[in-house]
N, C-alpha and C positions, 0 to 999 in steps of 0.2 A: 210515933214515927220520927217526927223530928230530935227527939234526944238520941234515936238509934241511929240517926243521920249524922247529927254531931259527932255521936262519936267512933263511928268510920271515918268522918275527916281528921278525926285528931289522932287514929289509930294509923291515918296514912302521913298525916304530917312527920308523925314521932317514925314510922318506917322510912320516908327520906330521909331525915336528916343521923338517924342512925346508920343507913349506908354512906352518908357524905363522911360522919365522921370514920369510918370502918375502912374506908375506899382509902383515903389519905397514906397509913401505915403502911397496903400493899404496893401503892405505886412509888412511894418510899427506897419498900424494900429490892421494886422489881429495877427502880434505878441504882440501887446501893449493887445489887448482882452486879448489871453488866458494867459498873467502874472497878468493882474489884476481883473483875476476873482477866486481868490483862495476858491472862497464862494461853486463853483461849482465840487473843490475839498475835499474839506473839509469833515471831515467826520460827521458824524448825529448823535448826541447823543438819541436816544431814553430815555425819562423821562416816567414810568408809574405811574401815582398816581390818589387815588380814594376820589371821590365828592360825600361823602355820608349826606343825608338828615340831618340837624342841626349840621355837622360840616364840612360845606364848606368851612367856614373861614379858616378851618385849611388848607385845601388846595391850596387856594389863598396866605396864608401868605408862604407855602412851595415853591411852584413857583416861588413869589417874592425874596424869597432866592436865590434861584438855578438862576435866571437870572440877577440876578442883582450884583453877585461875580463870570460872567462868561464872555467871550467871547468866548467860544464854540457854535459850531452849534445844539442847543438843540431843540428837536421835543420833546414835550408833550403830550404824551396822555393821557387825562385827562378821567377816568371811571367812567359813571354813570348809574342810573338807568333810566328808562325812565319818569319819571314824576320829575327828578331831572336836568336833563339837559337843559333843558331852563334858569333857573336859574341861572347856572354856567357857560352857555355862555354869556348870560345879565351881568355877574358880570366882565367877563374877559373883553369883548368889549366896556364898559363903562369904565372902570379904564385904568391905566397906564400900566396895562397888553397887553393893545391890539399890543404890538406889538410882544408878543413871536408867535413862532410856536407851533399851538399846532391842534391837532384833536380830536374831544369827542366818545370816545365811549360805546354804550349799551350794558352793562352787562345784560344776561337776565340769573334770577332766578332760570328758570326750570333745568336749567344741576345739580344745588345740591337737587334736587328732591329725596328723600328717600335717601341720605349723610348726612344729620343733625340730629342728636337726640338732641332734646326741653331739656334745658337747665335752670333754672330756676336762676340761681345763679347770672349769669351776662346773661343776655338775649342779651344787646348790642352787646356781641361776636361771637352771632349768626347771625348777618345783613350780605347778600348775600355777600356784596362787600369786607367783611375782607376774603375773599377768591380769589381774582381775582388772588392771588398771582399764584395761583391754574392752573389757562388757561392762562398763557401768551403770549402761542404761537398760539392758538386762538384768542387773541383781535390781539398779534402784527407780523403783516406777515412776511413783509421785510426784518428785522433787523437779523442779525446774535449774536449782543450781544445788551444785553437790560437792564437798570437799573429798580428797581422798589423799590420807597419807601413810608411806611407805611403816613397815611395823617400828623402827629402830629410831625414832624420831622423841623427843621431849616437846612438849608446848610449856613455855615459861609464860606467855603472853594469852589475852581474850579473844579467842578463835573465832569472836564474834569479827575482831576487825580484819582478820583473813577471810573472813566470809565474805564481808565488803569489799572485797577487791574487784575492781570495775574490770569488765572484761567491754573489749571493742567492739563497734558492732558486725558480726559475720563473724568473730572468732568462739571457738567452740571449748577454748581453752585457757588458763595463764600458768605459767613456770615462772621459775626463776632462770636466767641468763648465769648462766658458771663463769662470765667473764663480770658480773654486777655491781661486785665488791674488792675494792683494793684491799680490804686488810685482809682478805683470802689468798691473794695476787703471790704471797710468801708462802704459805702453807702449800698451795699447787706446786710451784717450783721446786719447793725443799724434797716433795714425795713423790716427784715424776708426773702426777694426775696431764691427764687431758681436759682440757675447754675446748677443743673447737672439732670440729665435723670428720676430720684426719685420722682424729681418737678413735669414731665407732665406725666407720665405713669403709670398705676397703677400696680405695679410690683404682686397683689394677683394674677392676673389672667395669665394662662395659656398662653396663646396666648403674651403675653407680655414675663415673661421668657422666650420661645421659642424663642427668637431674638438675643441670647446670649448678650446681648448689658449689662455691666457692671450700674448697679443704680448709680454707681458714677462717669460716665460719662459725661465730663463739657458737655453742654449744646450751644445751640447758637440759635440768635436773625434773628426770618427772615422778621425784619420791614425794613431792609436795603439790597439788593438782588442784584449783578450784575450775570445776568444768560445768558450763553449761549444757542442758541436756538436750532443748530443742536443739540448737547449732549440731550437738554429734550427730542426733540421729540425722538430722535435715544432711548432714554434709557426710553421712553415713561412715565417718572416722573407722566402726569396728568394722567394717566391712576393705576399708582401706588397710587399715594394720592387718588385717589378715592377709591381703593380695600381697602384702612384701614380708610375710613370714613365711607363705610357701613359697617367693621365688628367692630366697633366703635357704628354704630347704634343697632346693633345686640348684642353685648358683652359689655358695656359701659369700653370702654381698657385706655380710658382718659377722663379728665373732666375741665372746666372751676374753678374749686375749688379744682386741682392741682394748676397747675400752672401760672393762671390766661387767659389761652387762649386756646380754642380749634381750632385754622388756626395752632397752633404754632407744636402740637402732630405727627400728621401725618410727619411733614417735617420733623422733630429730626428722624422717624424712616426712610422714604426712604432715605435719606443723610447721615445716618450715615457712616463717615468713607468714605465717598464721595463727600465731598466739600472742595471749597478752601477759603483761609482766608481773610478779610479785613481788611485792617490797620486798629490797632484800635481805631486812632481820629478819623477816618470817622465812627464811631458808638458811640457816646456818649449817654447813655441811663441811663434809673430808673429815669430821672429827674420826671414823673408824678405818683411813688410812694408812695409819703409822702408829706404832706402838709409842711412841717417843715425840714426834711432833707434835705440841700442842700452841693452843691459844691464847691471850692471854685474858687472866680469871674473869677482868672488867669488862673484857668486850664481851666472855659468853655472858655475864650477867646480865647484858644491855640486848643481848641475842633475846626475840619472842621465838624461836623456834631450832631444836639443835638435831643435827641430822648426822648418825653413825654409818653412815654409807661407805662401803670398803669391806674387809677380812676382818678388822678387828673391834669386835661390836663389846660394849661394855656390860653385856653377862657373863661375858668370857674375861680368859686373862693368856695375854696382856691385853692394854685396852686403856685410852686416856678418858679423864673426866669423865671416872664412872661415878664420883661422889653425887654430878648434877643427875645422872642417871638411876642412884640408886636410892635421893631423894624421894621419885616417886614408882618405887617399885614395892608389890604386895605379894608377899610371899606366897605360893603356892601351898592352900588347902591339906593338897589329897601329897603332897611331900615331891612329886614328880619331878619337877623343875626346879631345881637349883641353881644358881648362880656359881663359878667354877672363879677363886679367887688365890692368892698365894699359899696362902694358909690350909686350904683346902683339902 
């Protein structure tokens, strides 16, 4: 009895200290995990940008920007329509693209249903998707801040530190000021451009004075957007841009032949005196103004962010400093899209 006694003690001795030493390795490995998964801490930049029909490229090539001067954790959501996304999935999953993150999703038409008055001047500004800026918090759920940039744009710079940009508190929004930068100051004047509130609003009308907003109020660009999501909806923004895009339809209060955009009208008035600013190299803009006005090489160099806003966008021709835009552009797949150049 006693030898069979013994050696159940020695048979439990030798089974602790075989778990003591066994035990060590796992808690080891279970602290080795969570240091070397910072991917799972990491926070999510939400990217929104939209893939509208004949100028996808432009969006591919902005992409390629934003991922390829980042190591942030960037989520894409790339906006289309629905007879356009097939496309723009084929483009991304075929190219070098395929390893960003990104989700596609359907903009559907009907929500600007009797909000658009026919346009004649620039038709182009009327296409569904230059509005998406409009329901963000519709296409994007989760995100509490959200980036959104217009398709014709380059990112030279870490979209991590645009993400950073502090927004105040109670604003729902930050732009850039078109009056921000003096070495623009030349570029506006030489090509007519408007900066200030004169540009997009038609100060005859009643409904416009009634706003007290000064006509020469600097103005701001909203191709480049970090929006906070609680503030929209709390301060119901999409709800606001809609009440001055029907009485827009109803009163014509702006026009695509002010200021060469009707997405841009509506935001100037719900935001007035309610947004926060962005640095302004992360908004370099009026490059797609003028065939022939350009900047000079060093200061786009020293630009994080170049924005072809205007008629002449550099997939087309003519069109300045397409070399910085054609850096990162990936050619179309399935042959669809072509870039249209002298040689051509």
């Amino acid at each position: 009895v006693n030898q069979i006694l013994l050696l159940l003690l020695v048979l439990t001795v030798c089974a602790i200290l075989y778990n003591k030493v066994h035990q060590v390795p796992l808690a080891l490995k279970n602290e080795t995990v969570d240091l070397e998964s910072p991917e799972e801490m990491e926070e999510e930049i939400p990217v929104v940008i939209c893939a509208a029909a004949g100028r996808m490229g432009a969006a591919v090539a902005a992409i390629s920007s934003i991922y390829s001067n980042t190591e942030a954790n960037v989520l894409f959501y790339i906006v289309g329509m629905k007879t356009t996304i097939p496309h723009i999935r084929k483009w991304i999953e075929n190219s070098k693209l395929k390893e960003i993150k990104f989700k596609v999703v359907e903009f559907n038409p009907m929500v600007l249903k009797g909000k658009i008055r026919q346009d004649a001047s620039r038709p182009e500004l009327l296409q569904p998707l230059n509005f998406v800026r409009f329901y963000l918090p519709l296409l994007i759920q989760k995100h509490e801040k959200v980036i959104y940039l217009d398709d014709d744009v380059i990112v030279q710079g870490d979209i991590q530190e645009l993400y950073d940009t502090k927004l105040a508190p109670g604003h729902a929004a930050a732009f850039s000021d078109d009056c921000d930068l003096p070495s623009t100051h030349e570029m506006i004047r030489s090509v007519g451009m408007q900066n200030t509130y004169m540009g997009f609003l038609d100060y005859r009308k009643q409904a416009i004075r009634d706003l007290g907003i000064s006509p020469s109020t600097c103005s701001f660009n909203p191709g480049v957007i970090v929006a906070n999501m609680t503030e929209w909806k709390h301060q119901r923004i999409t709800k606001q841009l809609e009440k001055w895009m029907q009485r827009n339809v109803e009163e014509n209060l702006y026009s695509s032949t002010l200021g060469g955009g009707v997405a841009t009208s509506p935001m100037l008035i719900v935001f007035h005196g309610k947004y926060s600013s962005i640095n302004p190299m992360w908004h370099i803009r009026h490059l797609g103004w003028s065939p022939d006005a350009r900047y000079s090489e060093q200061f786009l160099q020293e630009a994080k962010l170049l924005h072809w806003n205007g008629r002449y966008k550099p997939w087309d021709y003519p069109s300045v400093h397409t070399d910085l835009w054609e850096n990162w552009f990936i050619p179309d797949p399935s042959g669809k899209f072509k870039l249209t150049r002298p040689d051509s």
